[in-house]
C-alpha positions, 0 to 999 in steps of 0.5 A: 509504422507509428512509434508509442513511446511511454511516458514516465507515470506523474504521482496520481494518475490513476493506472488501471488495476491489472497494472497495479498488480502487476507492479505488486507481483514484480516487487514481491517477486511474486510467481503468479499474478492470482497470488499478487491479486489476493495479497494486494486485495487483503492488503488494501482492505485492512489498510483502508481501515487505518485511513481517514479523510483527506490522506484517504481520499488523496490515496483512493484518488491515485488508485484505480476503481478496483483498489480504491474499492478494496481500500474503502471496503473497510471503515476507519477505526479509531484505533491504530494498531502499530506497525507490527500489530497490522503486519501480524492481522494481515498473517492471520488474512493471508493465507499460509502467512506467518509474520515473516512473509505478511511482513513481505506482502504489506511491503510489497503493496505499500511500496507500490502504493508510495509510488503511484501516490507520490512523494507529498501524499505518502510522507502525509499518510507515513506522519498520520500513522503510529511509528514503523509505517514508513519502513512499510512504505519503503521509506527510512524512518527518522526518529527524533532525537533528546535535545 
């Protein structure tokens, strides 16, 4: 009998596609995986957008093909919308969402991408964004304060 025993996933290392939705459908408690696939697919896509250069490029890198896809699918704005304005453009992309639960599928993708891209790779992408981000990403957000 061969035992396989499962090591514990390095920051980007690319995982394969079903895994990542998977991991989309168990954080937002999703009741289907078709559901988890196109909420992480329209996530994806409208965030790609928000990314430039080496922040993109490390984030596609510890994607799979198929996300890393979707990811570059759009062109890098110039404008950043803030964190409230990309929740409530993906309301208007998610079908049946209201900014309450777009709210829950930008968190629950953007968590899962923290993961997989790791610690280093996400404070960089958090600190390139307006203000609000990082609570997306499941992260506490400091701000500074008045000396």
């Amino acid at each position: 009998m061969t035992v396989t025993t499962m090591q514990p996933r390095s920051p980007l290392v690319t995982s394969d596609w079903t895994e990542l939705v998977e991991a989309v459908r168990e954080t937002g408690r999703y009741p289907t995986t078709a559901e988890a696939e196109q909420v992480t697919r329209v996530v994806l896509s409208g965030f790609g957008g928000m990314l430039r250069g080496d922040s993109r490029a490390a984030l596609t890198q510890a994607l799979p093909p198929e996300a890393s896809e979707a990811l570059t699918s759009t062109t890098p704005e110039s404008f950043r919308p803030t964190a409230r304005e990309f929740v409530e453009s993906m309301a208007t992309r998610i079908e049946g969402a209201t900014p309450a639960t777009a709210r829950w599928h930008v968190s629950s993708v953007l968590n899962v991408l923290a993961e997989r891209a790791g610690a280093p790779t996400t404070a960089r992408l958090v600190s390139q964004l307006p203000p609000g981000y990082a609570l997306l990403f499941g992260l506490a957000e400091l701000m500074g304060t008045a000396a």
